[in-house]
C-alpha distance (Angstrom), angle and dihedral (degrees) to the residues before:
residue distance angle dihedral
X1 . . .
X2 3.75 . .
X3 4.20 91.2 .
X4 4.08 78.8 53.9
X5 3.67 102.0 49.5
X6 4.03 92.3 28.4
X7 4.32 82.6 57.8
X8 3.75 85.7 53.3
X9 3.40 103.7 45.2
X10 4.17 88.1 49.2
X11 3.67 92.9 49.3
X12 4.22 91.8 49.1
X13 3.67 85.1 49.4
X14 3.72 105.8 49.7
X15 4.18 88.1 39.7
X16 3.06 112.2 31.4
X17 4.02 96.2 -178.1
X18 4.09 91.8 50.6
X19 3.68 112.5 123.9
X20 3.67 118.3 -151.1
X21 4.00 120.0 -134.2
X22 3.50 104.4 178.3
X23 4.41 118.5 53.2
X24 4.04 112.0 129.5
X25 4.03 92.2 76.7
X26 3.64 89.2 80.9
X27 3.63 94.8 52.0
X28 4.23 73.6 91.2
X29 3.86 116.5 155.0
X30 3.67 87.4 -113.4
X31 3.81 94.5 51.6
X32 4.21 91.4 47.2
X33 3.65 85.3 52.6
X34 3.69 93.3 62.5
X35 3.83 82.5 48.4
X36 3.51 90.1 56.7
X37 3.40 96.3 50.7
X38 3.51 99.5 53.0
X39 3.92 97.6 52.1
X40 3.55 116.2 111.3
X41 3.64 110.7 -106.2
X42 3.81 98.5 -162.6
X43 3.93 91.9 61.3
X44 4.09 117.1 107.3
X45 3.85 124.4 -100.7
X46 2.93 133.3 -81.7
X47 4.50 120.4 -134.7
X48 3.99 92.3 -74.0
X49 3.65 85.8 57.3
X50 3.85 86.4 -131.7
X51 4.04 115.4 160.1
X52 4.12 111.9 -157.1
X53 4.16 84.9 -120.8
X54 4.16 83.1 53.2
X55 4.10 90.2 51.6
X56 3.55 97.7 37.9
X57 3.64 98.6 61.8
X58 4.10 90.2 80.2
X59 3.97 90.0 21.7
X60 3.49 106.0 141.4
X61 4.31 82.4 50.7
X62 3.56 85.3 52.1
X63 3.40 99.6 50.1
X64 3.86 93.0 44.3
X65 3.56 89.1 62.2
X66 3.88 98.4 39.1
X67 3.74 82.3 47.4
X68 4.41 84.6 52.8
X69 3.77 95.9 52.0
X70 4.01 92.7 47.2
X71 3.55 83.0 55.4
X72 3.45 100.4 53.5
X73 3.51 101.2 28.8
X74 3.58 102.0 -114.7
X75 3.67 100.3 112.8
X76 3.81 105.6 118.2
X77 4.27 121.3 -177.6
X78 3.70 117.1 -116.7
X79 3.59 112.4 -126.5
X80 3.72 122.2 -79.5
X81 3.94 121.9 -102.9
X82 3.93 112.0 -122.4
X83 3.77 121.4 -143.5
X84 4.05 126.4 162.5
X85 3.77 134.6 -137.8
X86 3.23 124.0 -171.6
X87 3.56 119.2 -106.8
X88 4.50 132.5 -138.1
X89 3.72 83.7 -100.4
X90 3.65 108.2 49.3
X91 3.74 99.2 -100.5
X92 4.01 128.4 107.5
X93 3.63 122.2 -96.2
X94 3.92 104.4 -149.8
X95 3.96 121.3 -145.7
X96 3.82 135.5 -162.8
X97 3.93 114.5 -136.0
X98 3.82 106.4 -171.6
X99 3.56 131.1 -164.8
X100 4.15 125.4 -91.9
X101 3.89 92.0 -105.3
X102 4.02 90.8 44.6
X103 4.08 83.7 51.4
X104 3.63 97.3 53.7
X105 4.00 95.1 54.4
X106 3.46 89.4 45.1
X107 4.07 97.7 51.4
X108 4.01 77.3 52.3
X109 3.62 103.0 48.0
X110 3.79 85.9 37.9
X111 3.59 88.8 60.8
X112 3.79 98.8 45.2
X113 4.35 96.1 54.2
X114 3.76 80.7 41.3
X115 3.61 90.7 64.4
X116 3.37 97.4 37.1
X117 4.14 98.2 54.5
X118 3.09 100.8 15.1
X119 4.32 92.3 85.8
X120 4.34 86.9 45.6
X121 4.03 98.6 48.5
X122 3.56 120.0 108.9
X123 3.90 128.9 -98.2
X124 4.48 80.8 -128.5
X125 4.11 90.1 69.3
X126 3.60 114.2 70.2
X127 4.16 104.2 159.0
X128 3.56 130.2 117.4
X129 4.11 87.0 -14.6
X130 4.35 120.3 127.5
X131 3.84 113.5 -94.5
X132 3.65 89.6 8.1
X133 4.13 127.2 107.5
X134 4.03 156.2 166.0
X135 3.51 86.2 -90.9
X136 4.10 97.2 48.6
X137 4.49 85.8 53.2
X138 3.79 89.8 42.7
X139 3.96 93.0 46.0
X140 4.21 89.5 41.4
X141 3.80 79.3 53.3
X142 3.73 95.7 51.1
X143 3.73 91.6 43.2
X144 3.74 92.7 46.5
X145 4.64 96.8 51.5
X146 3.73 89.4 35.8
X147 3.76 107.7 44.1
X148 3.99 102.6 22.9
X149 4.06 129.0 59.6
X150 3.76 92.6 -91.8
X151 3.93 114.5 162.9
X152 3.48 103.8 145.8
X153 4.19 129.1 53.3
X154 3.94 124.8 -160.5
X155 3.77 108.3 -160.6
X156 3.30 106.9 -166.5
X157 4.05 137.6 -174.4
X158 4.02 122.6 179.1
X159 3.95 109.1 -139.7
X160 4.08 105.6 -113.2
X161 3.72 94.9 -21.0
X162 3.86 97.6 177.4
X163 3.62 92.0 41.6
X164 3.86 101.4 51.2
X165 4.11 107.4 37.5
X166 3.84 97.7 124.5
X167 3.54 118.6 -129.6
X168 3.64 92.6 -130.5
X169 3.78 88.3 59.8
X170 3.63 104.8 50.7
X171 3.97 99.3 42.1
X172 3.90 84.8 49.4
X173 4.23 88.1 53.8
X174 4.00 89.5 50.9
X175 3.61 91.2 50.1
X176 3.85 91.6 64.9
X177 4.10 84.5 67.6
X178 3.78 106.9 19.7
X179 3.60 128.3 51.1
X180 3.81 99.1 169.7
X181 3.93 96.8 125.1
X182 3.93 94.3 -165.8
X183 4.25 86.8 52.0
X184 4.04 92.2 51.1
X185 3.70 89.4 42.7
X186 3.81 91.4 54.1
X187 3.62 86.1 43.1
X188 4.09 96.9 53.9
X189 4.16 89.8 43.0
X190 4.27 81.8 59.6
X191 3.92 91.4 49.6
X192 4.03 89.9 45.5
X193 4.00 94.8 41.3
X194 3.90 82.2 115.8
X195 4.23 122.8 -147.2
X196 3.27 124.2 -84.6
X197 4.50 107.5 -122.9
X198 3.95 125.2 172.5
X199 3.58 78.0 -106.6
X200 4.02 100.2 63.2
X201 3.80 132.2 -83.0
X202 4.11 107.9 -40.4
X203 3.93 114.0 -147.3
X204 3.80 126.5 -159.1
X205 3.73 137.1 -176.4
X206 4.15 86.7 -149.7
X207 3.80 132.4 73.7
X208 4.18 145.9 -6.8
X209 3.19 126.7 -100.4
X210 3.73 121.3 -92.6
X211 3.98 105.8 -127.2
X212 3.59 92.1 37.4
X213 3.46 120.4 137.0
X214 3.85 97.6 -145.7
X215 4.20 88.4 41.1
X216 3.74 104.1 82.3
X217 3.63 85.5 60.3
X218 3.44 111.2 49.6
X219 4.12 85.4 46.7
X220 4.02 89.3 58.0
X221 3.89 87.8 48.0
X222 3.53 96.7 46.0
X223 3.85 93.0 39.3
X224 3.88 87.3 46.0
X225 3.86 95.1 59.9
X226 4.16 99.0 29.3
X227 4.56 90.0 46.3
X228 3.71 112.3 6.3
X229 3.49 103.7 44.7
X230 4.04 94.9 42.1
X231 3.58 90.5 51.4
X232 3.48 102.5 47.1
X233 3.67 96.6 44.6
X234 4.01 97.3 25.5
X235 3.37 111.1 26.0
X236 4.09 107.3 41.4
X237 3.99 79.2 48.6
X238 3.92 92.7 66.2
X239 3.53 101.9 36.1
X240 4.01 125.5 84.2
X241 3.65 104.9 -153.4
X242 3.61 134.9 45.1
X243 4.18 122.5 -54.2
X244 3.50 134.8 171.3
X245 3.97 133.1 166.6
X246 3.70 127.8 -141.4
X247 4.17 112.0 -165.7
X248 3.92 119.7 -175.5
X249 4.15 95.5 -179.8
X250 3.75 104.0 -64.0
X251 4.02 103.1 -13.3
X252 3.58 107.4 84.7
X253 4.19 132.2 180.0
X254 3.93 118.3 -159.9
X255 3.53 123.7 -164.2
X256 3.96 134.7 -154.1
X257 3.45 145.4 -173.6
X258 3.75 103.4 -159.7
X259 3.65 116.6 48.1
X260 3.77 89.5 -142.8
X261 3.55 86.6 62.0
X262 3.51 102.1 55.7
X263 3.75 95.4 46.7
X264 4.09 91.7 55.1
X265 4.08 86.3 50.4
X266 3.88 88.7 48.0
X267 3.90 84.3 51.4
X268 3.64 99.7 41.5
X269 4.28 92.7 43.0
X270 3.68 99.0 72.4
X271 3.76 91.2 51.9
X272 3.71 92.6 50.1
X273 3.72 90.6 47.6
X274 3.93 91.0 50.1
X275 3.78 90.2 58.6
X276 3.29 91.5 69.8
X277 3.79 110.5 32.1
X278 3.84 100.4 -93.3
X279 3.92 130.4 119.3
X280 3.98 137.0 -169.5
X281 3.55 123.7 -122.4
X282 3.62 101.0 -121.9
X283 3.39 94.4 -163.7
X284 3.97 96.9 59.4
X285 3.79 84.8 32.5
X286 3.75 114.3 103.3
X287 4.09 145.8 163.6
X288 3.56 115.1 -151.2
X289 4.21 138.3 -170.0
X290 3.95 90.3 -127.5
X291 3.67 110.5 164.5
X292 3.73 145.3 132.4
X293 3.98 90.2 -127.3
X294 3.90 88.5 41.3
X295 3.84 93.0 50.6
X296 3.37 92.5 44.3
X297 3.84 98.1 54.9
X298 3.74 84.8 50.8
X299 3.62 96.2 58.7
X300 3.76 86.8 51.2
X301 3.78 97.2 52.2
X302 3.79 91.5 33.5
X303 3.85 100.2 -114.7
X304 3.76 132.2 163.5
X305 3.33 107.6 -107.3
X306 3.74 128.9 -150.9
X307 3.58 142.0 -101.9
X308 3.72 148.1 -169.0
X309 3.45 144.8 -175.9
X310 3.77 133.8 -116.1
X311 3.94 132.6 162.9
X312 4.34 89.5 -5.8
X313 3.68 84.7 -54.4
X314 3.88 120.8 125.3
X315 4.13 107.9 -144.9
X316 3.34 132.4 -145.2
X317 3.40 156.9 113.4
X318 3.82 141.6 -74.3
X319 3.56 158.2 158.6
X320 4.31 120.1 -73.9
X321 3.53 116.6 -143.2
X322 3.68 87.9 -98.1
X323 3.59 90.9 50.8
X324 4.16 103.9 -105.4
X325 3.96 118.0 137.3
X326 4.25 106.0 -91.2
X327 3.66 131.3 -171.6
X328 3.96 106.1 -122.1
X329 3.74 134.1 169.3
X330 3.81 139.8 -165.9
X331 3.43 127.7 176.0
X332 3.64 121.2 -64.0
X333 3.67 120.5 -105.0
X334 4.12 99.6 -126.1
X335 4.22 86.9 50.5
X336 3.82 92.0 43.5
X337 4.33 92.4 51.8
X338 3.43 81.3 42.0
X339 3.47 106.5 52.3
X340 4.12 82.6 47.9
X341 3.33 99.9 51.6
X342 3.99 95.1 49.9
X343 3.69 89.8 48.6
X344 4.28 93.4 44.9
X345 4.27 80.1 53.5
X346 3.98 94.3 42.5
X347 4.22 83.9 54.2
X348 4.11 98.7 44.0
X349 4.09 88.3 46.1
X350 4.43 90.9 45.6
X351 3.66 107.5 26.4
X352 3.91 87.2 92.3
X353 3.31 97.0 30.7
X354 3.44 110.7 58.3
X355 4.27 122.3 44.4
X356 3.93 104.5 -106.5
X357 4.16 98.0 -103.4
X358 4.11 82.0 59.0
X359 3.17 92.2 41.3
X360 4.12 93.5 46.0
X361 3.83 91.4 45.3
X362 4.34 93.8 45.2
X363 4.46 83.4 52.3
X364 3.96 84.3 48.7
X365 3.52 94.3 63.0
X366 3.07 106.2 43.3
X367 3.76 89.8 52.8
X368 3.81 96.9 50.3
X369 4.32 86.1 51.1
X370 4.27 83.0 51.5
X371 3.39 90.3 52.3
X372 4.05 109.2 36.9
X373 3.92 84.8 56.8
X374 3.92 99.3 42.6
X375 4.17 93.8 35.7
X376 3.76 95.6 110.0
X377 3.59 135.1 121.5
X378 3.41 117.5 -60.5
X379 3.97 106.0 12.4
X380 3.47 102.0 84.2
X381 3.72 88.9 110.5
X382 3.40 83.9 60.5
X383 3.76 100.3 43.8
X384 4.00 83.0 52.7
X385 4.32 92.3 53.9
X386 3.57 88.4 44.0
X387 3.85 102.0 56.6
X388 4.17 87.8 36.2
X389 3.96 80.1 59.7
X390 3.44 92.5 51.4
X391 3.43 99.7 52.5
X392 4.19 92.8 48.8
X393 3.83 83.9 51.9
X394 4.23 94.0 44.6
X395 3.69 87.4 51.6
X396 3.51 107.6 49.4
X397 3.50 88.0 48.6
X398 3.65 96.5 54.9
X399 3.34 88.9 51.1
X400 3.84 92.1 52.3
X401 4.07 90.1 58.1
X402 3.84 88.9 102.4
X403 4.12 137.0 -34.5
X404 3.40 97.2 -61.5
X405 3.84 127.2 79.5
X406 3.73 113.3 -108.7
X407 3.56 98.8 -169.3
X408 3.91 145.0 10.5
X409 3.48 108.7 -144.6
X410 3.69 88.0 -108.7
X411 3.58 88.1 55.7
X412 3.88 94.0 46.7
X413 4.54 79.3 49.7
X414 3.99 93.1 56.8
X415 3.68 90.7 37.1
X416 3.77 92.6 56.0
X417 3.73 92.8 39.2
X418 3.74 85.5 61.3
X419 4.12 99.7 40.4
X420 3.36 95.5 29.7
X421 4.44 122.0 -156.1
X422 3.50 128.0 -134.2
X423 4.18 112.4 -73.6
X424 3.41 124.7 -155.3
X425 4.14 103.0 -96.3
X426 3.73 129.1 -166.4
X427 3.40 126.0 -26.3
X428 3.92 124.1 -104.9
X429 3.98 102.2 -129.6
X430 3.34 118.4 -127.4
X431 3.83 100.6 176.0
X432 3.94 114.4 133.8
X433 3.85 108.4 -121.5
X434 3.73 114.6 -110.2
């Protein structure tokens, strides 16, 4: 599989306007074995109830057959399961759990569009793309206010992008590089799978399934051809200052020079969008004076100064040690309650259920993930309030395990001295380079 997907990737790089007619021969049983392999086997199941131990007991049977249906073209996806989390804002954000089977010909088909756009997308889109981060967009985004003739910020949010991407639309974008009919109609039977409800299976002719493994993907290309592509070859055409865009899957940030600039683009966006089925949530949506001239002038005259949010990071600017106007960022207020309140659950559900060095490792863990994403310059104050929270919350819950105190907190001190948590460690750096 990797000579297959390697030959791809080469021939997307070195012509980058070749279309590609011929894809479901590597959907080999070799090739969806690999697939299989690499599947996570901790994630939850799918509406078969299936786990990848349960299906790999007769796997090479399995994949024999899997392999027949390809083939023929009678493989059809079984419906996604549905499950909510809550989201910053009070709402619920729906995702699709599919079956093992489903999984495997999506790790393949993710692999193949991977290797097809992956050598054509844009340095501006960083999400849910190899070697490529949260940290890469937000340092691009530092590099891009600090070091560039930025004045001008467009925040912007698209209303329930996952959810409304028409069908229609998307097939009609991967038919400008692949003409394998057999490949898009395995692609369009994923989108139309349907969700599984206590009502009956629940078919659309919008959006992918968050949680997906083949749904990342097929955002970046549709995003890549509907935002990246018209700005870069539209929109920094019809502008007369400075622009840039900075895309991390479906939350974008788009910076100006010239004010006049950004207000035409904020005219012209919604229009694009519309062509194409998409909307902006005006309410998250927002154009802001952000500038190293503008923020200075405020700190003269003593203005507020104003902020936004991008990746659970709150932005805005401050004071260097040697008193110049810097972009800093610390983590935003909705993802630091939230991140508090999901670990103050997590503890009242486990505290009885698991022995205290479980328990102790389990809170470890999901302290050092808090911090490796949110360990950037500047929010180490924050880092520092969130892991004093913690500790309030891990003790009172200790000491909720039955009637009797478990700890003091100078007990709960020594204790941790001994078995130490995961601390805040060094910073990732993103300054620009000079």
């Amino acid at each position: 599989m990797t000579t297959g997907i390697e030959r791809i990737a080469k021939r997307a790089s070195s012509q980058p306007a070749s279309v590609f007619t011929t894809l479901m021969h590597h959907y080999s049983v070799d090739n969806l074995r690999v697939c299989f392999e690499a599947l996570d086997a901790k994630k939850a199941l799918g509406v078969d109830r299936v786990s990848k131990a349960e299906y790999g007991q007769n796997l090479e049977d399995n994949l024999r057959e899997l392999h027949r249906k390809l083939s023929q073209m009678s493989y059809r996806p079984q419906p996604v399961r549905r499950v909510e989390i809550p989201k910053e804002d009070g709402s619920m954000r729906p995702l699709g759990i599919s079956c093992v089977e489903d999984k495997i010909v999506q790790e393949m088909t993710r692999r193949i569009l991977e290797a097809i756009y992956e050598p054509v997308f844009l340095d501006t889109s960083y999400g849910f793309r190899p070697q490529r981060s949260c940290h890469d967009a937000l340092r691009q985004l530092n590099q891009e206010v600090m070091s560039q003739p930025v004045n001008w910020i467009a925040d912007l949010d698209l209303a329930q992008f996952f959810d409304t991407m028409p069908h229609i639309e998307i097939l009609s974008v991967l038919r400008e590089r692949i003409k394998d009919r057999r490949f898009l109609s395995l692609i369009a039977r994923m989108l139309k799978a349907g969700v599984q409800t206590p009502g009956g299976v629940v078919q659309d002719e919008l959006g992918s399934p968050q949680g997906s493994i083949v749904s990342p993907v097929i955002a970046n290309v549709f995003l890549d051809f509907v935002l990246d592509q018209w700005f870069a070859t539209v929109v920094t055409q019809h502008v007369r200052g400075y622009c840039a865009l900075i895309r991390y899957a479906d939350d974008c940030i788009a910076v100006f020079e010239c004010e006049n600039d950004a207000q035409r683009f904020m005219q012209v966006l919604p229009k694009r969008l519309a062509k194409f089925g998409l909307r902006l949530n005006q309410e998250k949506t927002q154009l802001l004076a952000f500038g190293k001239r503008r923020a200075w002038q405020s700190f003269k005259a003593g203005e507020h100064l104003p902020s936004f949010d991008f990746l659970s990071f709150t932005h805005y600017w401050g004071r260097s040690r040697n008193g110049k106007a810097r972009l800093k960022r610390k983590t935003s207020k909705k993802r630091f309650r939230r991140a508090l309140v999901s670990i103050n659950q997590w503890l009242r559900q486990e505290r009885n259920a698991r022995k205290l060095p479980e328990l102790w490792q389990a809170l470890g863990r999901k302290l050092r993930g808090h911090f490796n994403y949110f360990g950037v310059t500047d929010n180490s104050r924050a880092l520092y309030r969130f892991e004093r929270a913690v500790h309030r919350l891990l003790l009172k819950w200790l000491n909720r395990r039955s009637q009797r105190r478990s700890f003091t907190w100078e007990s709960f001190l020594r204790y941790q001295a001994r078995y130490p948590l995961a601390k805040p460690g060094r910073l990732v750096s993103l300054h620009p380079t000079w």
